[in-house]
PDB file of N, CA, C and O in Angstrom:
ATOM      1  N   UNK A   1      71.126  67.625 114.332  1.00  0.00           N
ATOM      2  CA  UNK A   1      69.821  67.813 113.705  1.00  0.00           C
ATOM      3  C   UNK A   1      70.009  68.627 112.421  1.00  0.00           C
ATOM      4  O   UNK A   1      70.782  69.564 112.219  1.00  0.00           O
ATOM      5  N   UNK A   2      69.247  68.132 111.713  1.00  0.00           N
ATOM      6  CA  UNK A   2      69.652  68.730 109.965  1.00  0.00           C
ATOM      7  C   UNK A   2      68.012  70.224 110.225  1.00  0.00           C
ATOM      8  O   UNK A   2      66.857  70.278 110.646  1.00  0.00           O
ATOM      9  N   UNK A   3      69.494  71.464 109.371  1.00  0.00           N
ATOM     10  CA  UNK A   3      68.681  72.580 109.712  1.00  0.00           C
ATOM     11  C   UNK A   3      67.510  72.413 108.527  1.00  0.00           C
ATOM     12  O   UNK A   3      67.506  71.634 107.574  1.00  0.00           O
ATOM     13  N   UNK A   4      66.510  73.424 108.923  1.00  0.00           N
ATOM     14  CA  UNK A   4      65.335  73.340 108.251  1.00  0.00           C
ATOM     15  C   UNK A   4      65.302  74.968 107.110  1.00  0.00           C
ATOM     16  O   UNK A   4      65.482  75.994 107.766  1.00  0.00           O
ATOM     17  N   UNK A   5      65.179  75.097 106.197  1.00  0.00           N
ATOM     18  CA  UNK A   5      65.148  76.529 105.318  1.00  0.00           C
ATOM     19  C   UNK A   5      64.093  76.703 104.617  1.00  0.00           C
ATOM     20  O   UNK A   5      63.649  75.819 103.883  1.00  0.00           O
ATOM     21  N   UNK A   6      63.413  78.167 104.784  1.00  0.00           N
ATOM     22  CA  UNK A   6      62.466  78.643 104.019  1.00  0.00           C
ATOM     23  C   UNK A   6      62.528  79.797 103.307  1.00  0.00           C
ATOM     24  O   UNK A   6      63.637  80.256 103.578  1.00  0.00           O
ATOM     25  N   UNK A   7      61.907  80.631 102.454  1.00  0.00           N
ATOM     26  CA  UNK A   7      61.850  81.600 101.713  1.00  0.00           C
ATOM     27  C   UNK A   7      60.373  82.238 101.982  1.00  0.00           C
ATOM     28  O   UNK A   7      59.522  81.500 101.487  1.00  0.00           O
ATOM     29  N   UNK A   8      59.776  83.450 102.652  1.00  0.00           N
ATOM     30  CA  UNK A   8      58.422  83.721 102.913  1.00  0.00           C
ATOM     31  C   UNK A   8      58.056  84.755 102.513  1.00  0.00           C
ATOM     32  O   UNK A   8      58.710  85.789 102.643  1.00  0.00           O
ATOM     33  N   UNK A   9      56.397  84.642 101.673  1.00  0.00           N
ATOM     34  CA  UNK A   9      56.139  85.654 101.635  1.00  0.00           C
ATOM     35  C   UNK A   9      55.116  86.467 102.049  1.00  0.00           C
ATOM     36  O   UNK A   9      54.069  85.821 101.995  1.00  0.00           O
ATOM     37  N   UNK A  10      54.866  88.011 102.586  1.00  0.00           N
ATOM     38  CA  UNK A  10      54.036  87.847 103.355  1.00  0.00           C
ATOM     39  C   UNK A  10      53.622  89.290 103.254  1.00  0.00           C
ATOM     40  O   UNK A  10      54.231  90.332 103.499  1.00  0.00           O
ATOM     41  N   UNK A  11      51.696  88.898 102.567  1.00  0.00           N
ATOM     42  CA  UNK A  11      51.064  89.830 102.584  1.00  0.00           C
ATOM     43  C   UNK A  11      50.414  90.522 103.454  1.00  0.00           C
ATOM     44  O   UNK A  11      50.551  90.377 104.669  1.00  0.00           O
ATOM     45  N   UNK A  12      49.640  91.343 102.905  1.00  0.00           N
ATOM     46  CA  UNK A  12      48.763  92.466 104.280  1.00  0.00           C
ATOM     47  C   UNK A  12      49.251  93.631 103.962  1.00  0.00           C
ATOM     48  O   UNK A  12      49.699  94.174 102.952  1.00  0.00           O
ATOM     49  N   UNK A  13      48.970  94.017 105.583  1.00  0.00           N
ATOM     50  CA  UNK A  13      49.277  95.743 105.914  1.00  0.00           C
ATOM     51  C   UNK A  13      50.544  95.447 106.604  1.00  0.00           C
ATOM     52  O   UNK A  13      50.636  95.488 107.830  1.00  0.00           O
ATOM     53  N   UNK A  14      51.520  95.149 105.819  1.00  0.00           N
ATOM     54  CA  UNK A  14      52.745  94.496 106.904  1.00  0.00           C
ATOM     55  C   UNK A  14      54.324  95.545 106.695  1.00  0.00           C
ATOM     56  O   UNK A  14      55.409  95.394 107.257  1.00  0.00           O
ATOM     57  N   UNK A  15      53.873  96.650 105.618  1.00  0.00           N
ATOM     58  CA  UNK A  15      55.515  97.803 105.743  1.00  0.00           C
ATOM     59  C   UNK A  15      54.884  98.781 106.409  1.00  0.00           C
ATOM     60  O   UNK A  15      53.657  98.683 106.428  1.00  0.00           O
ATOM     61  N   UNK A  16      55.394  99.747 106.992  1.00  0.00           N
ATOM     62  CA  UNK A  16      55.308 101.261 108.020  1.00  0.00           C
ATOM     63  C   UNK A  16      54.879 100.515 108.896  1.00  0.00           C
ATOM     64  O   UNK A  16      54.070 101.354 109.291  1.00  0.00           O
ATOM     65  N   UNK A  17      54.602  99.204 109.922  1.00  0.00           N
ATOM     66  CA  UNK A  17      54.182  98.973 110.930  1.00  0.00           C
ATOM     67  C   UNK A  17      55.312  98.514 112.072  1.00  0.00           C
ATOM     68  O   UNK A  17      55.209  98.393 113.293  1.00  0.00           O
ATOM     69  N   UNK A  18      56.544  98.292 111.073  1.00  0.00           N
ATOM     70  CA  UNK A  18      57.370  97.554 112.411  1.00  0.00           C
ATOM     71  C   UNK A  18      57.556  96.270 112.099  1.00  0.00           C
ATOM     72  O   UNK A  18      58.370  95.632 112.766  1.00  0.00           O
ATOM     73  N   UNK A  19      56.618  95.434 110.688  1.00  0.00           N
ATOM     74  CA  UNK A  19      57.037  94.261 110.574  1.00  0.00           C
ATOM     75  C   UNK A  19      58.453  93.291 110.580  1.00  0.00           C
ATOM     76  O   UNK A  19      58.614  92.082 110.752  1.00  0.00           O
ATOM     77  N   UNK A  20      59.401  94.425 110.308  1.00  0.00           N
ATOM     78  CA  UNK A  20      60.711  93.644 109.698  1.00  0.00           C
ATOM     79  C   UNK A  20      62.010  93.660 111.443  1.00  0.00           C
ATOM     80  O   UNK A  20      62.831  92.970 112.048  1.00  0.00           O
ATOM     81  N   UNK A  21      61.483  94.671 111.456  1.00  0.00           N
ATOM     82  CA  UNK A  21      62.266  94.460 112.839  1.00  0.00           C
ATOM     83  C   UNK A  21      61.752  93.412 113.679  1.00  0.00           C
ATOM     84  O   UNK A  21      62.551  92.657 114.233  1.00  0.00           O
ATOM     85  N   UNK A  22      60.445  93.269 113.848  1.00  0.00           N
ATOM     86  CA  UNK A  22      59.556  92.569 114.360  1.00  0.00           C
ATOM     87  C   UNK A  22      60.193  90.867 114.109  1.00  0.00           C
ATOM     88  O   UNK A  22      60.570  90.012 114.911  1.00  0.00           O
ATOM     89  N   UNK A  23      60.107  90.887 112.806  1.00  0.00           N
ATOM     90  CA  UNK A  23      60.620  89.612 112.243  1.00  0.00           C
ATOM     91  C   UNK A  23      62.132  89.163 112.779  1.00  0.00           C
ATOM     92  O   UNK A  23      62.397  88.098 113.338  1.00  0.00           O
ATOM     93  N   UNK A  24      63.000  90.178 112.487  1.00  0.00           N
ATOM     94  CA  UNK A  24      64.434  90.463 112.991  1.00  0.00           C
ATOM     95  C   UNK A  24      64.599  89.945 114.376  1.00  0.00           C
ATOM     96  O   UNK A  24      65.560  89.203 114.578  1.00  0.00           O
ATOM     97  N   UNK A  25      63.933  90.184 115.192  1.00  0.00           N
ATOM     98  CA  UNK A  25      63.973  89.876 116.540  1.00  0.00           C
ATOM     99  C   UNK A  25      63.573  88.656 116.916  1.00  0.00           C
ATOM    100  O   UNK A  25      64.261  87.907 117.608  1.00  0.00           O
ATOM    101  N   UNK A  26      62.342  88.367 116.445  1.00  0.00           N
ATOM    102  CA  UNK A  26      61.827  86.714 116.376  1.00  0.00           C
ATOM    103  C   UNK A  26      62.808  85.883 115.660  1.00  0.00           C
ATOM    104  O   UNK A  26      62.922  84.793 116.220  1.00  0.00           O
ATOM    105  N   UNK A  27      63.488  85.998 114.715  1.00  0.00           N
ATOM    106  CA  UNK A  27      64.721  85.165 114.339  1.00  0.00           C
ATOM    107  C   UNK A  27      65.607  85.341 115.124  1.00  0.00           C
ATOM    108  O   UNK A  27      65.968  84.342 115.747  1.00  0.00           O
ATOM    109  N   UNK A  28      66.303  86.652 115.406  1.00  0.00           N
ATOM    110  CA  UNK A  28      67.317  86.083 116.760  1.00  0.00           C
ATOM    111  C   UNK A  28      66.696  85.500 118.161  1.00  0.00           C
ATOM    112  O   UNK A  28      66.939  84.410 118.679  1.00  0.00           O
ATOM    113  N   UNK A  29      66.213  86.075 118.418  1.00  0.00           N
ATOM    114  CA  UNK A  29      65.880  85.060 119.626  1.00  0.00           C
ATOM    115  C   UNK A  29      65.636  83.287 119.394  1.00  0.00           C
ATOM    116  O   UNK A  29      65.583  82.408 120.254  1.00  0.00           O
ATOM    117  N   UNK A  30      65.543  83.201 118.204  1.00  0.00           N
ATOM    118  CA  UNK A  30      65.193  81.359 117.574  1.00  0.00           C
ATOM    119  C   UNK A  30      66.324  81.067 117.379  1.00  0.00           C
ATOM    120  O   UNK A  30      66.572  79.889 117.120  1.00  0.00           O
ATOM    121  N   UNK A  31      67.662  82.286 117.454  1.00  0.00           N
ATOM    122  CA  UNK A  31      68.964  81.753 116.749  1.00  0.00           C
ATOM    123  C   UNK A  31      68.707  81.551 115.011  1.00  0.00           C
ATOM    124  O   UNK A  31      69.558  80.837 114.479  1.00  0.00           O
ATOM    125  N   UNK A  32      67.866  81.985 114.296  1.00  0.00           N
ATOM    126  CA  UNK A  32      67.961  81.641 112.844  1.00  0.00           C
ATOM    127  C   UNK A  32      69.151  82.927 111.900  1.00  0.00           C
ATOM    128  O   UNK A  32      69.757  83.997 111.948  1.00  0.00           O
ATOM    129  N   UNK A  33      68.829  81.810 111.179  1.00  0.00           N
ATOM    130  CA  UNK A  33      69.997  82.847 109.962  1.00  0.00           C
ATOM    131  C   UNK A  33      69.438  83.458 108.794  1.00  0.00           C
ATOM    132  O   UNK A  33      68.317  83.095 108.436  1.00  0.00           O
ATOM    133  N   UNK A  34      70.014  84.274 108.193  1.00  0.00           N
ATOM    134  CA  UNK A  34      68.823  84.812 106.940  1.00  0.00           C
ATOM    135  C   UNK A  34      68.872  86.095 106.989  1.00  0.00           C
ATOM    136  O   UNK A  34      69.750  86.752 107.548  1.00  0.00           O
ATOM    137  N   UNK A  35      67.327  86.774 106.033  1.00  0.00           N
ATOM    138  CA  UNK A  35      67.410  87.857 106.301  1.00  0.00           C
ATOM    139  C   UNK A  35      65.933  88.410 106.166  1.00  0.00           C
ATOM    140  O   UNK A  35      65.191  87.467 105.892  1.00  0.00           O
ATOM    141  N   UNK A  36      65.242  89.610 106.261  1.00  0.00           N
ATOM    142  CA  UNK A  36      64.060  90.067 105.910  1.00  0.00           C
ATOM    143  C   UNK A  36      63.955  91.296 104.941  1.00  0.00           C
ATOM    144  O   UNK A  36      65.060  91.597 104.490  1.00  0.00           O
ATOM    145  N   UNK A  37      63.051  91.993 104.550  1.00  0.00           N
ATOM    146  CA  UNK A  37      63.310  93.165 103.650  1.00  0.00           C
ATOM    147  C   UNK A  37      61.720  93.291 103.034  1.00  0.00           C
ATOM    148  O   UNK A  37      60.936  92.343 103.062  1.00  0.00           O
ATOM    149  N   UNK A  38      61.344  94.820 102.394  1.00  0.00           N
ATOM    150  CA  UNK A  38      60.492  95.029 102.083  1.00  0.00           C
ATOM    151  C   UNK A  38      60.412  94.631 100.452  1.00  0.00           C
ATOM    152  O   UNK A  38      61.448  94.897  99.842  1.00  0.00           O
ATOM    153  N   UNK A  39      59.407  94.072  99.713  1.00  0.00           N
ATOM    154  CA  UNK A  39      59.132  94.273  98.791  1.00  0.00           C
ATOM    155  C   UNK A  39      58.538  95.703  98.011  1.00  0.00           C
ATOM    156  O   UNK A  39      58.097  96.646  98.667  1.00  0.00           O
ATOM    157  N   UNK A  40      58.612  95.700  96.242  1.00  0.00           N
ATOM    158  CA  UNK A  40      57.890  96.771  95.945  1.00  0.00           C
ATOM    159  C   UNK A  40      57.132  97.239  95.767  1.00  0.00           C
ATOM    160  O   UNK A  40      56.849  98.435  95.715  1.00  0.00           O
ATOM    161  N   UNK A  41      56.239  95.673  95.530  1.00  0.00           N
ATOM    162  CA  UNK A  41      54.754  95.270  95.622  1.00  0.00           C
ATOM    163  C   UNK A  41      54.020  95.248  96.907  1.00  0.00           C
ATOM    164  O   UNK A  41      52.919  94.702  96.965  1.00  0.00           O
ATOM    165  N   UNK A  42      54.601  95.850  98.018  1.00  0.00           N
ATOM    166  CA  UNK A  42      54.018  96.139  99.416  1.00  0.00           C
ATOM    167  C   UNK A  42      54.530  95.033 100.449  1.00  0.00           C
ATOM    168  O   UNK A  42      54.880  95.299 101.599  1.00  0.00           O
ATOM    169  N   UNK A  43      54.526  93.636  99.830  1.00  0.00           N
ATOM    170  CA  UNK A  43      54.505  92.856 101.010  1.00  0.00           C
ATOM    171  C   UNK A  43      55.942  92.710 101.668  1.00  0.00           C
ATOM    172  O   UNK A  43      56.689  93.610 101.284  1.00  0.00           O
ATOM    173  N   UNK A  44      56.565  91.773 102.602  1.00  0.00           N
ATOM    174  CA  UNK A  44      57.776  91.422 102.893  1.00  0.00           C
ATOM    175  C   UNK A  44      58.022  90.190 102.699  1.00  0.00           C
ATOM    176  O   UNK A  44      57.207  89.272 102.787  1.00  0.00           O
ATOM    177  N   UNK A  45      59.456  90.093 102.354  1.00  0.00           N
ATOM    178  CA  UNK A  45      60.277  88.859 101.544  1.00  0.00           C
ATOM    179  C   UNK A  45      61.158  88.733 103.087  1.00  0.00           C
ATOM    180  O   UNK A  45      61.788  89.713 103.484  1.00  0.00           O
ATOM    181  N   UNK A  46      61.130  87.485 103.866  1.00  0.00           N
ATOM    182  CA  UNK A  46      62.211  86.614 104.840  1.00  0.00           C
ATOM    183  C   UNK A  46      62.600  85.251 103.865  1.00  0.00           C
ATOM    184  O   UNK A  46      62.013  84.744 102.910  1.00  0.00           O
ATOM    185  N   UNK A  47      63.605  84.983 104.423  1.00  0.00           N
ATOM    186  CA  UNK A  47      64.484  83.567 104.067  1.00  0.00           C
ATOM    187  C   UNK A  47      65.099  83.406 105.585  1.00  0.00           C
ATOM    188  O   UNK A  47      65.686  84.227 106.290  1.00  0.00           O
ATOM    189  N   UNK A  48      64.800  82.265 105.780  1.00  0.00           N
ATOM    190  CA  UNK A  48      65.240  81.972 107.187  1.00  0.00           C
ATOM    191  C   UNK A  48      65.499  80.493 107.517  1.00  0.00           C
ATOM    192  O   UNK A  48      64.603  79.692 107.248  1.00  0.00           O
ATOM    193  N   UNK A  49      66.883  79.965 108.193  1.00  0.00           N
ATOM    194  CA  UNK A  49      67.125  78.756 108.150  1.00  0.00           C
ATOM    195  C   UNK A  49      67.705  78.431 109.983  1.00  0.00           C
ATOM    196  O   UNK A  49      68.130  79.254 110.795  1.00  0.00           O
ATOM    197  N   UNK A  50      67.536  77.188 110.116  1.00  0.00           N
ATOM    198  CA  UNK A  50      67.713  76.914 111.217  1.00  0.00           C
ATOM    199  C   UNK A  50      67.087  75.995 111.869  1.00  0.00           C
ATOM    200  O   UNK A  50      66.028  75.992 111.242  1.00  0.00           O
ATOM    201  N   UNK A  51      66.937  74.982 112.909  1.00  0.00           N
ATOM    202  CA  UNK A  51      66.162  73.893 113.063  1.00  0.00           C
ATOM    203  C   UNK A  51      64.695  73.890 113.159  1.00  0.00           C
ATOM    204  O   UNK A  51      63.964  74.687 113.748  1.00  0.00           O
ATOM    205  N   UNK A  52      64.403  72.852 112.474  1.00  0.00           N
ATOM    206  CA  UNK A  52      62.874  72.417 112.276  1.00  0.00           C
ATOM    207  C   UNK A  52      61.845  73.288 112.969  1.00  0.00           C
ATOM    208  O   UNK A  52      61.027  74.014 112.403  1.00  0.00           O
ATOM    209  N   UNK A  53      62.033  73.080 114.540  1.00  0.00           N
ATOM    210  CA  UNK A  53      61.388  73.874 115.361  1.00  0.00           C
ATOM    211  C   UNK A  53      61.111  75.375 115.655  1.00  0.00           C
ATOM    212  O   UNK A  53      60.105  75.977 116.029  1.00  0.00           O
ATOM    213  N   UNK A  54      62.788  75.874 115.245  1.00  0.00           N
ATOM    214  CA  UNK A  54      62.804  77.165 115.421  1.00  0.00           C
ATOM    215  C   UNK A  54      62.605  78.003 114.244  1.00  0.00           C
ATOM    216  O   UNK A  54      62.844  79.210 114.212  1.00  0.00           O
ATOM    217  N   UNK A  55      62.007  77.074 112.962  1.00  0.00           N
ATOM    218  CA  UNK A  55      62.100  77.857 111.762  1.00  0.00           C
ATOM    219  C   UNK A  55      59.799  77.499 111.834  1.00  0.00           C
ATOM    220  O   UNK A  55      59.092  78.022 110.973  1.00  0.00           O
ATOM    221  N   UNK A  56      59.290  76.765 112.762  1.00  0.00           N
ATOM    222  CA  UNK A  56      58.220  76.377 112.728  1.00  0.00           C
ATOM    223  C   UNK A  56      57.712  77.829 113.762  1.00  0.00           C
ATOM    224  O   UNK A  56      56.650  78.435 113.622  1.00  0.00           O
ATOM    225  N   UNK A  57      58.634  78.097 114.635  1.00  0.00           N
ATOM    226  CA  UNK A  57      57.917  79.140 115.864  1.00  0.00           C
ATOM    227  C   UNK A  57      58.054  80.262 115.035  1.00  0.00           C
ATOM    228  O   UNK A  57      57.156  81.034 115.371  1.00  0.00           O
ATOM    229  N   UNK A  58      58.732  80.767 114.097  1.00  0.00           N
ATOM    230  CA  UNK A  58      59.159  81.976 113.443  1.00  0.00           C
ATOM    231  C   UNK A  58      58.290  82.016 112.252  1.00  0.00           C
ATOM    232  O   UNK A  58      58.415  83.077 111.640  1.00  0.00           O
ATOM    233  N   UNK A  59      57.468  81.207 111.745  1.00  0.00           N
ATOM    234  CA  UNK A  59      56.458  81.086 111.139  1.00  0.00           C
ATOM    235  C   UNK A  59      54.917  81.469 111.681  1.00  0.00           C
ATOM    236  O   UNK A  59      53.977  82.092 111.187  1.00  0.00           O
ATOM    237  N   UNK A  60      55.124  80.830 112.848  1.00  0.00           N
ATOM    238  CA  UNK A  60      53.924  81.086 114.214  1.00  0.00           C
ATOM    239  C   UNK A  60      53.996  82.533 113.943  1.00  0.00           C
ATOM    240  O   UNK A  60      53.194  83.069 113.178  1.00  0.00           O
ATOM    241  N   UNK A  61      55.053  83.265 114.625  1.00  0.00           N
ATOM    242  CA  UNK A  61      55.111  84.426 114.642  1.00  0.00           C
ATOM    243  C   UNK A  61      55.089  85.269 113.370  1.00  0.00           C
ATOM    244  O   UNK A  61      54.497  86.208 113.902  1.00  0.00           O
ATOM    245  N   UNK A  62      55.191  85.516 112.623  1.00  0.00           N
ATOM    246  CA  UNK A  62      55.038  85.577 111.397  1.00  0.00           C
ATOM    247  C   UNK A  62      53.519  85.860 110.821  1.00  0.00           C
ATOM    248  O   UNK A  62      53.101  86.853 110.225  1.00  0.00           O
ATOM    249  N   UNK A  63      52.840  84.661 111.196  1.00  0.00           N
ATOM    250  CA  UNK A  63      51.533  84.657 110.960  1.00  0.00           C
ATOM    251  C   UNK A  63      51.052  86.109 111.482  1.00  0.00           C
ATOM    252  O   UNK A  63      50.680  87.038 110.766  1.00  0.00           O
ATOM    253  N   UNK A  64      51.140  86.096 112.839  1.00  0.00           N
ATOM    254  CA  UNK A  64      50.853  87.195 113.850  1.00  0.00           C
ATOM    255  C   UNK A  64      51.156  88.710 113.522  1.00  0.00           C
ATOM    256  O   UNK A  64      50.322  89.583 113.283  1.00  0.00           O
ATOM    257  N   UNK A  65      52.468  88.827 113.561  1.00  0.00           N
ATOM    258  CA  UNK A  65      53.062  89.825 113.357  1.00  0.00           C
ATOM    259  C   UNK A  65      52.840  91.072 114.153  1.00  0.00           C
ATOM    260  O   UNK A  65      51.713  90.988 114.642  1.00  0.00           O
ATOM    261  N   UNK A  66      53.459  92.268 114.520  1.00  0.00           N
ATOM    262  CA  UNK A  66      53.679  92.983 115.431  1.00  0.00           C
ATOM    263  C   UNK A  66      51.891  93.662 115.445  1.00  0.00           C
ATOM    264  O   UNK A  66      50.944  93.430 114.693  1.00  0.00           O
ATOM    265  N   UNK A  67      52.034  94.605 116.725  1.00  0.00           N
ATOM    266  CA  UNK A  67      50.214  95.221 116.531  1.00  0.00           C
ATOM    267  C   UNK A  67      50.344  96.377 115.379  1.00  0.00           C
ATOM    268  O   UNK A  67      51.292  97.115 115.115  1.00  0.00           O
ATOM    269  N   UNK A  68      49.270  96.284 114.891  1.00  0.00           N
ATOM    270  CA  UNK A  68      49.572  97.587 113.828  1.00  0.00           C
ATOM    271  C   UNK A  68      49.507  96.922 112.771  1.00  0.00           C
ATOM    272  O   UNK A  68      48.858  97.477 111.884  1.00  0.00           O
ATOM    273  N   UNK A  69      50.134  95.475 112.408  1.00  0.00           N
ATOM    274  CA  UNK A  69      50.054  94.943 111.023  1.00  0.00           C
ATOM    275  C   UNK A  69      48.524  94.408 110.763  1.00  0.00           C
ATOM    276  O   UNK A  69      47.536  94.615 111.468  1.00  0.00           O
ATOM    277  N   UNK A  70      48.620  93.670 109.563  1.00  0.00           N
ATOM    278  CA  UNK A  70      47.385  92.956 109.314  1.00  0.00           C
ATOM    279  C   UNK A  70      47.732  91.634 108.146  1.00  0.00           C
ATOM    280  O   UNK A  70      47.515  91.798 106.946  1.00  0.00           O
ATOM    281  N   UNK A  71      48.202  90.547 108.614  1.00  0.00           N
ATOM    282  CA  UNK A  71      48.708  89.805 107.814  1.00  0.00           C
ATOM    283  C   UNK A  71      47.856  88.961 107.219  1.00  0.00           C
ATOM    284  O   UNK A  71      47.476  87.933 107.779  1.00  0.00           O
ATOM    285  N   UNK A  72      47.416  89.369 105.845  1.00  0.00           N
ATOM    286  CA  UNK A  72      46.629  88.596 104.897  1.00  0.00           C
ATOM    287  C   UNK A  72      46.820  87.433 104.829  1.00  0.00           C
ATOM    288  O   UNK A  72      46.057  86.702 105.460  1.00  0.00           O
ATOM    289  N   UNK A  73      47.894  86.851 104.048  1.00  0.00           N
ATOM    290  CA  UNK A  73      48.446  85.689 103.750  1.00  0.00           C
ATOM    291  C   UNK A  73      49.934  85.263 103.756  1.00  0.00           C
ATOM    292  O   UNK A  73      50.536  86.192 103.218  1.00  0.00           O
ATOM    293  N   UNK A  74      50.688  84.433 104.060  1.00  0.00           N
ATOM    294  CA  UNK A  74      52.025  84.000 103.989  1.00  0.00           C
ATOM    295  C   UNK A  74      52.185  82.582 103.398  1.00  0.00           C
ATOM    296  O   UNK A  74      51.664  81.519 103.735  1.00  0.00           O
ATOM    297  N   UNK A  75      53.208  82.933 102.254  1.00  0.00           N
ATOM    298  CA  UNK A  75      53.621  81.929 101.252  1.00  0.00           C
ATOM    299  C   UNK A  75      54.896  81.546 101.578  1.00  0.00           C
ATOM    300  O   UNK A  75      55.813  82.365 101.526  1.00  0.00           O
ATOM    301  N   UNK A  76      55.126  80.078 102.004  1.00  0.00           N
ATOM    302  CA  UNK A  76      55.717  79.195 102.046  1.00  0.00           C
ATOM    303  C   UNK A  76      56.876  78.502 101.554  1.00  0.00           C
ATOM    304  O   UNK A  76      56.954  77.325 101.906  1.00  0.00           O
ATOM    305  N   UNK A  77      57.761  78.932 100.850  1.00  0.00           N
ATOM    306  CA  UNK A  77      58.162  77.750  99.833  1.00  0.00           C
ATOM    307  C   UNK A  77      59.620  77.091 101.291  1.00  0.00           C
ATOM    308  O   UNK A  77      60.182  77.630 102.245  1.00  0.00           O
ATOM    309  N   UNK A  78      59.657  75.567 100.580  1.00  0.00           N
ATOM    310  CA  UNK A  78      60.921  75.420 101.184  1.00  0.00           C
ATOM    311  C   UNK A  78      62.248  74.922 100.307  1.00  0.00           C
ATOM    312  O   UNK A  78      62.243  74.381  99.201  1.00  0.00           O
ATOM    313  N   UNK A  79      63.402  75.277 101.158  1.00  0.00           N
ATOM    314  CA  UNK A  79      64.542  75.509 100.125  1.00  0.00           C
ATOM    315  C   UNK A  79      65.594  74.428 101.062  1.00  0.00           C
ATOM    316  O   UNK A  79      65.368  73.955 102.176  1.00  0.00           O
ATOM    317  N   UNK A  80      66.749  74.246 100.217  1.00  0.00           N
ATOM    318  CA  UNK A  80      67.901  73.295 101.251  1.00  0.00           C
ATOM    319  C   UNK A  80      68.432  74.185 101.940  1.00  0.00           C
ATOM    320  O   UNK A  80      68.958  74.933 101.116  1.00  0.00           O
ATOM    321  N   UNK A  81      68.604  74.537 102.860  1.00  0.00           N
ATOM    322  CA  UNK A  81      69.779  75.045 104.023  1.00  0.00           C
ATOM    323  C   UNK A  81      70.940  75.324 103.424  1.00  0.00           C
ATOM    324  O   UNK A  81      71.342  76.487 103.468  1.00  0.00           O
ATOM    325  N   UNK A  82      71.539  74.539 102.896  1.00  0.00           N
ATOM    326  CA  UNK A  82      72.992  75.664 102.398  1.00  0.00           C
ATOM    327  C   UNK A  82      72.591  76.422 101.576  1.00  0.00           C
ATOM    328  O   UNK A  82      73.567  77.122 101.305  1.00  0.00           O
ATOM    329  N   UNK A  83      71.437  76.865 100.764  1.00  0.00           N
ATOM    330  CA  UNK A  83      71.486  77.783 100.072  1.00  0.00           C
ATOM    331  C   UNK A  83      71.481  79.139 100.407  1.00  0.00           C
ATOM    332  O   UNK A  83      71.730  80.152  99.752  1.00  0.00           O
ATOM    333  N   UNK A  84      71.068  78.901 101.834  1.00  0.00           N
ATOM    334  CA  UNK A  84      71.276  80.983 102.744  1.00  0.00           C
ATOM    335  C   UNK A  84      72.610  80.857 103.099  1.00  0.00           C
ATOM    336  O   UNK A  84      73.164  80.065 103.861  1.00  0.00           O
ATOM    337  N   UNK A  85      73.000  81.691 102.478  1.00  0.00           N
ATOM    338  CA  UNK A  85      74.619  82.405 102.976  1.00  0.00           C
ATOM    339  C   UNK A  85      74.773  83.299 104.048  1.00  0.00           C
ATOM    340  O   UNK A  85      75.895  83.456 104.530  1.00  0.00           O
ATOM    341  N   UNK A  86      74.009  83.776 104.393  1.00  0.00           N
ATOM    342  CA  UNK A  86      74.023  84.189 105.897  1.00  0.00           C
ATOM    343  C   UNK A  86      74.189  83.987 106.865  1.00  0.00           C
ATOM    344  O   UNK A  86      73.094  83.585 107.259  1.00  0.00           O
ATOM    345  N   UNK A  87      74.978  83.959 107.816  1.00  0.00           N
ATOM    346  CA  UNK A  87      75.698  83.831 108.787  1.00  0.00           C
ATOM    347  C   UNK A  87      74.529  84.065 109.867  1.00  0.00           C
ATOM    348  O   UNK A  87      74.156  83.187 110.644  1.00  0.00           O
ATOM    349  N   UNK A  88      73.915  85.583 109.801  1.00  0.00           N
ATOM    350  CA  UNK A  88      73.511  85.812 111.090  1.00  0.00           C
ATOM    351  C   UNK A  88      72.042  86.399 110.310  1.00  0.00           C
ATOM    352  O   UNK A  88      71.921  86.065 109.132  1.00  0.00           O
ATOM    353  N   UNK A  89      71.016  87.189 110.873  1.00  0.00           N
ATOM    354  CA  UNK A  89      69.504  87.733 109.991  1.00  0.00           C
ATOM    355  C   UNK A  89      69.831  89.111 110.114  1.00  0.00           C
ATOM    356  O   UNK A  89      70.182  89.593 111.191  1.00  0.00           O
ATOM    357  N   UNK A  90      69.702  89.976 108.733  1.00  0.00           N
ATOM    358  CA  UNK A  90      70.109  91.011 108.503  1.00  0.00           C
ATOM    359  C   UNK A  90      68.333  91.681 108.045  1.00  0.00           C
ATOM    360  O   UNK A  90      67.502  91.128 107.324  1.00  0.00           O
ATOM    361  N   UNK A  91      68.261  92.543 108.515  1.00  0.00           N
ATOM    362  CA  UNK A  91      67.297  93.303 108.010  1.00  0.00           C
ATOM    363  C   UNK A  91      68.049  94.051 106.726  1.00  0.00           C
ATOM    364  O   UNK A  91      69.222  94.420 106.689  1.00  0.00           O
ATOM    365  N   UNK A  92      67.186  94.152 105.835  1.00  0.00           N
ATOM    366  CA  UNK A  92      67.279  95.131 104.144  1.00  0.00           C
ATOM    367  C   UNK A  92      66.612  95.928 104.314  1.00  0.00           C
ATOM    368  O   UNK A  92      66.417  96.768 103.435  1.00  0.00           O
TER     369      UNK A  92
END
């Protein structure tokens, strides 16, 4: 199955809450690759690759995000799969 890759971005009340670990964990458990990190403009930046499905549930989750957040909006883009060099999802 040909992996699936995205780049996300994602507004709200989503740094000091736990979002990125939050995220961190929902990608390993999907098995995805990539990474997450705070922006300076408040929101958080993921890139995350891995099959169709498991890059669709990590989006699900995403939407949601841990209690404490408040996720405005999440932007989308999609990218080819070899372009994440990441091996495994690294929090920044």
């Amino acid at each position: 199955m040909e992996a699936s890759a995205v780049r996300i971005t994602v507004t709200g009340r989503v740094q000091g809450v736990g979002y990125r670990a939050f995220a961190a964990a929902r990608a390993a458990e999907l098995g995805l690759r990539g990474f997450v990190r705070n922006r300076d403009d408040g929101s958080v930046e993921s890139v995350a690759s891995g099959t169709p499905a498991a890059v669709e549930a990590y989006l699900a989750a995403l939407r949601g995000g841990p209690p404490g957040a408040s996720v405005a909006d999440l932007a989308v883009d999609h990218l080819e799969s070899r372009v994440v060099a990441e091996s495994t999802f690294d929090v920044r």
